[in-house]
C-alpha positions as CSV (number, residue, x, y, z in Angstrom):
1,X,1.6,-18.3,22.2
2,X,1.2,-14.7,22.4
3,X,1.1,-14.2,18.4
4,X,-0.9,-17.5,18.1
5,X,-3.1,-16.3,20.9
6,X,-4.1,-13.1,19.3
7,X,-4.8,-14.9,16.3
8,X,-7.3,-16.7,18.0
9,X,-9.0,-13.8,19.0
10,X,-8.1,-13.9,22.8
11,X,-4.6,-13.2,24.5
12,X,-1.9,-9.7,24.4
13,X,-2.0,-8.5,21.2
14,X,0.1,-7.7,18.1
15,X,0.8,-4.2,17.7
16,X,1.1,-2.9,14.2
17,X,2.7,0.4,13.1
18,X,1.5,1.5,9.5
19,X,3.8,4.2,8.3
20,X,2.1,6.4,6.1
21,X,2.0,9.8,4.3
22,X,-0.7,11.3,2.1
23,X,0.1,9.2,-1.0
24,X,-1.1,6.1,0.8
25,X,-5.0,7.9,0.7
26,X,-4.4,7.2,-3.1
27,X,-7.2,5.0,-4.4
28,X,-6.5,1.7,-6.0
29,X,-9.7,0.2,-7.3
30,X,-11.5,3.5,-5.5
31,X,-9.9,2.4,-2.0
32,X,-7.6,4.3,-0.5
33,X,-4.4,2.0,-0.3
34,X,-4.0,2.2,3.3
35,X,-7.4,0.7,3.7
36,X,-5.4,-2.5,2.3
37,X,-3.2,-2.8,4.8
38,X,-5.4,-2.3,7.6
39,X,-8.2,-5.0,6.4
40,X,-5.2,-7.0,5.9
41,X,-4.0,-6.5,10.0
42,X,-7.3,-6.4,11.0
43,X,-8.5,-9.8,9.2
44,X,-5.4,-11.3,11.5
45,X,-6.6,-10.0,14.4
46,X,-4.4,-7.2,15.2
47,X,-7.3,-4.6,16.1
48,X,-5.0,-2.2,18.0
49,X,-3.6,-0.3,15.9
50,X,-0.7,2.8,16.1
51,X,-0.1,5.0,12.8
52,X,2.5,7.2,12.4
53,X,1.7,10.5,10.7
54,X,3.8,13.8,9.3
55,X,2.7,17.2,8.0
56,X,0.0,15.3,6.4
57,X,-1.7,14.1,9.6
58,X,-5.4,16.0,9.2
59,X,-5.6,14.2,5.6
60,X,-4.9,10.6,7.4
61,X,-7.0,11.4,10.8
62,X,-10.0,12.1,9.0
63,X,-9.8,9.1,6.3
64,X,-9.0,6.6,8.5
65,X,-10.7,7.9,12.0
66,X,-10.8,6.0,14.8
67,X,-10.8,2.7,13.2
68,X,-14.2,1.7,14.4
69,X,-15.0,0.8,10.5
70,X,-13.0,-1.9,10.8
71,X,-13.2,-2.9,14.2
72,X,-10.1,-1.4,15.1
73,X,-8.5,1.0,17.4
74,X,-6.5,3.8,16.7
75,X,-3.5,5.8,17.9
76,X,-2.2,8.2,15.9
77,X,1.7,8.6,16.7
78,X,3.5,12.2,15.2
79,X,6.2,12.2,13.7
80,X,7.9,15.7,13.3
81,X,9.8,15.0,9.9
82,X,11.1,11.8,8.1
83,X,13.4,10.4,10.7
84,X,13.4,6.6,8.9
85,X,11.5,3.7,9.6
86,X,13.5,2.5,12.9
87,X,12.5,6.1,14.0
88,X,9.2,5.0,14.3
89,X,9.4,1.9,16.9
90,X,11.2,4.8,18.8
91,X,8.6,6.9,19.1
92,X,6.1,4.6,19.1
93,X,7.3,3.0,22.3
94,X,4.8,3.5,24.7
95,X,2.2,2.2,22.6
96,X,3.5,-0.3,22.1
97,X,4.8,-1.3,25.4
98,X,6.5,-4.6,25.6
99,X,4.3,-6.6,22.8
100,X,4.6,-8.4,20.1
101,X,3.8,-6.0,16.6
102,X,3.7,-5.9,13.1
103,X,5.6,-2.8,11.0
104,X,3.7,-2.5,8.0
105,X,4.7,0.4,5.4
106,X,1.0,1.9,4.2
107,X,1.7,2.4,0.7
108,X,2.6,-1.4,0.2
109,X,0.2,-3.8,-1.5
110,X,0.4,-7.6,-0.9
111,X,-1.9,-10.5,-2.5
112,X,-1.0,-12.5,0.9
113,X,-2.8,-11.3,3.8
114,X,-0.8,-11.1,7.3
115,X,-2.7,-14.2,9.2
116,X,-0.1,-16.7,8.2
117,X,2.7,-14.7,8.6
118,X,1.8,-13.7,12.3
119,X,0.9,-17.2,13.4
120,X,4.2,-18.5,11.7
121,X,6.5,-16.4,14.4
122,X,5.5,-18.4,17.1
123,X,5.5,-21.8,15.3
124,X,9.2,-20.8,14.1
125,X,10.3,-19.8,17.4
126,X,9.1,-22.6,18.8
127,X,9.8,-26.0,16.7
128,X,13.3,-24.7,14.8
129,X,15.4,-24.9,18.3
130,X,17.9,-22.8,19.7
131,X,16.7,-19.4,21.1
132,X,14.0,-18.0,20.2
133,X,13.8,-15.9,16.9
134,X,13.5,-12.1,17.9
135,X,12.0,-10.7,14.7
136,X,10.6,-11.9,11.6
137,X,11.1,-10.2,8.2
138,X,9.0,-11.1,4.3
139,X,11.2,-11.4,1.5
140,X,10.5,-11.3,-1.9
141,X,12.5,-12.6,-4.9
142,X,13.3,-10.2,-7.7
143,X,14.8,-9.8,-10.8
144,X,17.6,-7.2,-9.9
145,X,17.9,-7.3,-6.1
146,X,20.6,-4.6,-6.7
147,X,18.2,-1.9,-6.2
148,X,16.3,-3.0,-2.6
149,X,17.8,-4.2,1.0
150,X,19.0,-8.3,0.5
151,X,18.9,-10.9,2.9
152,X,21.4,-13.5,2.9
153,X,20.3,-16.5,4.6
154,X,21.3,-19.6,6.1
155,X,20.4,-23.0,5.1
156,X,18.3,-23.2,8.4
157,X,16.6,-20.3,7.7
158,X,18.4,-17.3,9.6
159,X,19.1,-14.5,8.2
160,X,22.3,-14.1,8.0
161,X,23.3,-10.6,7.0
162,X,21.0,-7.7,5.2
163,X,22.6,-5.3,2.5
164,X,21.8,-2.2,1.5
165,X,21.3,-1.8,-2.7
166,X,24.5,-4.3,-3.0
167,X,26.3,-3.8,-6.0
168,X,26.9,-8.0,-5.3
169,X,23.7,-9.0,-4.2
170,X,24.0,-12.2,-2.0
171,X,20.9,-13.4,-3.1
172,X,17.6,-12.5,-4.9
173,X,15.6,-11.7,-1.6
174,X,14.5,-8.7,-1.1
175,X,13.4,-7.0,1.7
176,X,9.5,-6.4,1.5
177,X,7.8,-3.8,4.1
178,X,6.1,-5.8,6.5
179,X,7.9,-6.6,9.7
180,X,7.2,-8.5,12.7
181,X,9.5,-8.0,16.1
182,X,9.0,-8.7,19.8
183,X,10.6,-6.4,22.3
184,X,14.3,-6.7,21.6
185,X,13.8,-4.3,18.9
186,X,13.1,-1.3,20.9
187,X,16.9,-1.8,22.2
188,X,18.5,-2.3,19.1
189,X,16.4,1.2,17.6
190,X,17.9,3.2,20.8
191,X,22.2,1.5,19.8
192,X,21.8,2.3,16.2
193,X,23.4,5.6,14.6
194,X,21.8,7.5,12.0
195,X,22.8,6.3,8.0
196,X,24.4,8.2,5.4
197,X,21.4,10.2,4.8
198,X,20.6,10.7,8.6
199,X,17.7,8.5,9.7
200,X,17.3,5.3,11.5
201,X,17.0,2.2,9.3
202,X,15.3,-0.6,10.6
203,X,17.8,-2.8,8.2
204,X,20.4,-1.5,11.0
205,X,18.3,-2.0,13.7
206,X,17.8,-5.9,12.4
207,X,21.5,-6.2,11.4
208,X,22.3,-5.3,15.5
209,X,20.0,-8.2,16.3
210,X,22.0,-10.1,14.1
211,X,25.5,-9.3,15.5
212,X,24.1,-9.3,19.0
213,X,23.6,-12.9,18.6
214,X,19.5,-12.6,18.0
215,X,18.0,-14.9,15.6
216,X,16.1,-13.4,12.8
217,X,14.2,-15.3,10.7
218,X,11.9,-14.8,7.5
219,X,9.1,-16.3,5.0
220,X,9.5,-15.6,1.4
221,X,6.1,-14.0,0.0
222,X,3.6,-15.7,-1.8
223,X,1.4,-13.8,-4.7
224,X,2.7,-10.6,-5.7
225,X,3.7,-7.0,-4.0
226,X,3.7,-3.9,-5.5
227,X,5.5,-0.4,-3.2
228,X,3.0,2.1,-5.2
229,X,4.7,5.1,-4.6
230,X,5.0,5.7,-7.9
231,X,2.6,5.6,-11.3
232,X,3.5,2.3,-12.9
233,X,3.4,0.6,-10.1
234,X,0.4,1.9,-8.7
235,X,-1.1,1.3,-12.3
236,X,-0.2,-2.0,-12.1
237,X,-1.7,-2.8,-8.1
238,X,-5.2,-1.1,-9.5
239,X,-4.8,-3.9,-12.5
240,X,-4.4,-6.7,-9.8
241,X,-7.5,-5.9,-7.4
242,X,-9.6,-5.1,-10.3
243,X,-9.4,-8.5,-11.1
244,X,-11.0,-9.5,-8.0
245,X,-14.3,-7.3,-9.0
246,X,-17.3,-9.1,-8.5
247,X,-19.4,-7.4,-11.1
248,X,-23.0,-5.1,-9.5
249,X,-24.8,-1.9,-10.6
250,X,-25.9,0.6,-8.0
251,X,-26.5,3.6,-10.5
252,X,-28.2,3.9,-13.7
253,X,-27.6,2.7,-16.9
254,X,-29.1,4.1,-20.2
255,X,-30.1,2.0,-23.2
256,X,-27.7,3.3,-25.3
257,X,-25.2,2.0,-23.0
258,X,-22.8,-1.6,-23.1
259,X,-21.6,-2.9,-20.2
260,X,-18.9,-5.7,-20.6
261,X,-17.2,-8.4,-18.3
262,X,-16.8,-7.4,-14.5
263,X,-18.1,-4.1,-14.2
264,X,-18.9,-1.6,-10.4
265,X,-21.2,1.0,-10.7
266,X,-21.5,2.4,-7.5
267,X,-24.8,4.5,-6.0
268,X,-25.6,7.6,-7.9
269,X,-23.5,7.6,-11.2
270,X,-24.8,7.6,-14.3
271,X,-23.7,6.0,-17.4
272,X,-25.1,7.5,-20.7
273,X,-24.5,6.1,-24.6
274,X,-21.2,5.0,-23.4
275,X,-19.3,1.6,-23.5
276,X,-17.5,0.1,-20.5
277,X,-15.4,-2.9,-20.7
278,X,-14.3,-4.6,-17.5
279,X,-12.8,-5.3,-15.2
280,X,-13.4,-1.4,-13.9
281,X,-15.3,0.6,-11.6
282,X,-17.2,3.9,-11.8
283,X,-17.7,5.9,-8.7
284,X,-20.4,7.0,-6.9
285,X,-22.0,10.2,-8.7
286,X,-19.5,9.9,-11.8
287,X,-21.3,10.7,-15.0
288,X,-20.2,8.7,-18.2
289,X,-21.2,10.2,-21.1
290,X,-20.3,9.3,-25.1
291,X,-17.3,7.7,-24.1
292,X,-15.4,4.7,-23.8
293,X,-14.2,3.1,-20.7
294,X,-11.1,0.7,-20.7
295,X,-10.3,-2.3,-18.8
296,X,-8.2,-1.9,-16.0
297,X,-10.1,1.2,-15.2
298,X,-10.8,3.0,-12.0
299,X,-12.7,5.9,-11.8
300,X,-13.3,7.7,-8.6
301,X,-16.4,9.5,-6.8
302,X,-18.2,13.0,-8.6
303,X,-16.1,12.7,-12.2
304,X,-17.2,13.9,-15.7
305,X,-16.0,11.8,-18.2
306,X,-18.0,13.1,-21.5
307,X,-16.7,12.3,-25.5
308,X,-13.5,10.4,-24.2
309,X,-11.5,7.4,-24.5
310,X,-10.0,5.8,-21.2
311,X,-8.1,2.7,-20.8
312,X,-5.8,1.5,-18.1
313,X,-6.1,4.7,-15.9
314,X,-7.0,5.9,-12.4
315,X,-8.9,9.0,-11.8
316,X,-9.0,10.5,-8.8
317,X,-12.1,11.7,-7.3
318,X,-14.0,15.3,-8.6
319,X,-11.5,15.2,-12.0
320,X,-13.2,16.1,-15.2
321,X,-12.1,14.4,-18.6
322,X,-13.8,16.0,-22.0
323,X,-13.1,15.5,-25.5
324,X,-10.0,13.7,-24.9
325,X,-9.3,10.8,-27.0
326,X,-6.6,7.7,-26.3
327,X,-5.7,8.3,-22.7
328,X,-4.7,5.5,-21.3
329,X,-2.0,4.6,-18.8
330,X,-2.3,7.4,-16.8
331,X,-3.0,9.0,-13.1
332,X,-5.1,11.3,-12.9
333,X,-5.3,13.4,-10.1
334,X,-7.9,14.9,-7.7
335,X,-10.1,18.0,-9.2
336,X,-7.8,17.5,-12.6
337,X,-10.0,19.1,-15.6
338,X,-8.6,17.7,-18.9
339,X,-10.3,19.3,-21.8
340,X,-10.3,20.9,-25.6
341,X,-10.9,24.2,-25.4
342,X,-10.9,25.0,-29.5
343,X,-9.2,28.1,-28.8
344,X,-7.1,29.2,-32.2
345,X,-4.3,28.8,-33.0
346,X,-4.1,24.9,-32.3
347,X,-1.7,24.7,-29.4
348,X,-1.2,22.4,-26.1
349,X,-2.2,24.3,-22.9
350,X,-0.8,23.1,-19.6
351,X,-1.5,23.9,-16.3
352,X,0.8,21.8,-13.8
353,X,1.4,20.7,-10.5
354,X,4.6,19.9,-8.7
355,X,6.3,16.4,-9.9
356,X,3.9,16.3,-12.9
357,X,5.2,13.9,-15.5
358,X,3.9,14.2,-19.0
359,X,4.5,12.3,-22.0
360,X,3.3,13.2,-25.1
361,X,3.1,11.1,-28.9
């Protein structure tokens, strides 16, 4: 009853870890995507909440705070380099004590919220026989499970084995980030050794509950996920959630202007002799000016976008777009100044960051 219980609102409560670096304070639809996963924990209850920072912990502290925005509380739970995920219910073990929790990685997005999936532990552990089921993983099926952990499964709905990127997958499942264990996993964290690339995998520390005779079982996702740690993907999650807009204007719009389908201005940006076809959203304090804005469009808080073309971008907050025809399918990072300068002769004049990617027609 423990995960039903908290579910309820009363009883011990589920414990989540969210793992997280700076790339989850990424906006997607101009919310950072770790906001997701804690509205998502939070709208199932689980108000007590442990995150495990890195070198990027000031960036994460002051984002997320103390959790009182979402009527949470917070721990936050150093890490002193990337140790792997198993790592972190090590370190985390005196927050979390002997409870119940849900592992969730921060920069995974998921149409399905957690409520179902927590309530389901207790219903499987208690109506499927046998002992009870230690831990509880989400699978996903995919087209080439060859490049993500597999679970084989029984017929019953064990799981059977997990594999590592098989070269002979044993099924299409595929391991998404959200986990759900009760206190045997803090043993099977301390027998594990460290992988091939020396950290702790929580697909070993689930395998030893496996051989130790532990039953593991697992729900297969519903809607889609997206891991957006990189630009397609993250594209692609912004496309998603922008199609849950519900249209609303909290700046100013000219005139001159055309707004189109599901469209967010928020408070203080302006939108002058410029065309904006939804679903997208314009930050707060953004000015639009002579241009065109795409669907599938997020732009973020005090932009300039002035004689441009977007479509199917993200632009992080303070970035400045001018002049710039055709862009489309693109990140666009924070304080980014994208402009035509005039300067003779004609050339292409970069400035870039580390792990820039740029692909030119």
């Amino acid at each position: 009853m423990k995960g039903l219980i908290l579910c309820g609102g009363a009883g011990t409560r589920l414990r989540p870890i969210t793992h997280t670096s700076a790339k989850q304070l990424v906006p997607v639809a101009n919310k950072p995507i770790l906001f997701y996963g804690i509205e998502d924990m939070t709208a199932a209850g689980i108000t007590d909440l442990g995150i495990i920072v890195g070198d990027t912990a000031d960036e994460i502290m002051a984002a997320v705070g103390d959790g009182s925005q979402w009527g949470a509380t917070v721990t936050y739970l150093p890490q002193d380099e990337p140790r792997g995920l198993a790592h972190c219910v090590l370190i985390a073990r005196d927050f979390l004590g002997d409870d119940d929790f849900v592992m969730y990685l921060g920069d995974n997005l998921l149409q399905q919220g957690l409520t179902e999936f927590v309530e389901n532990f207790e219903t499987v552990r208690k109506t499927k026989g046998g002992p009870p089921a230690v831990a509880q993983i989400l699978l996903a099926h995919v087209d080439d499970p060859r490049q993500f952990g597999v679970a084989e499964v029984s017929d019953s709905g064990e799981v059977v084995r997990l594999v590592e990127k098989p070269a002979d997958p044993p099924s299409d499942l595929a391991l998404v980030g959200v986990y759900l264990f009760d206190s045997h996993v803090h043993e099977a964290v301390r027998a594990i050794e460290p992988s091939a690339r020396g950290e702790l995998e929580i697909t070993d520390a689930i395998q030893w509950l496996i051989d130790q005779g532990h039953r593991v079982v697992h729900e297969v996702l519903v809607g889609w996920w997206i891991d957006t740690g990189k630009k397609d993907p993250l594209l692609e999650s912004n496309r998603y959630l922008l199609e849950r807009l519900e249209p609303s204007n909290l700046g100013t719009i000219d005139a001159a202007s055309n707004i189109e389908g599901r469209v967010v201005i928020e408070a203080g940006a302006n939108i002058v002799g410029s065309r904006i076809r939804g679903p997208a959203i314009i930050g707060e304090r953004t000015q639009v000016v002579n241009s065109f804005i795409g669907p599938y469009t997020s732009i973020a808080d005090d932009c300039e976008i002035r004689d441009s073309e977007l479509d199917h971008s993200v632009v992080l907050e303070g970035s400045k777009i001018v002049g710039i025809p055709g862009l489309a399918d693109s990140l666009v990072g924070r304080h980014v100044e994208v402009t035509r300068s005039g300067q003779k002769p004609a050339a292409l004049r970069l400035m870039l960051g580390d792990h820039s990617i740029i692909d030119l027609e």
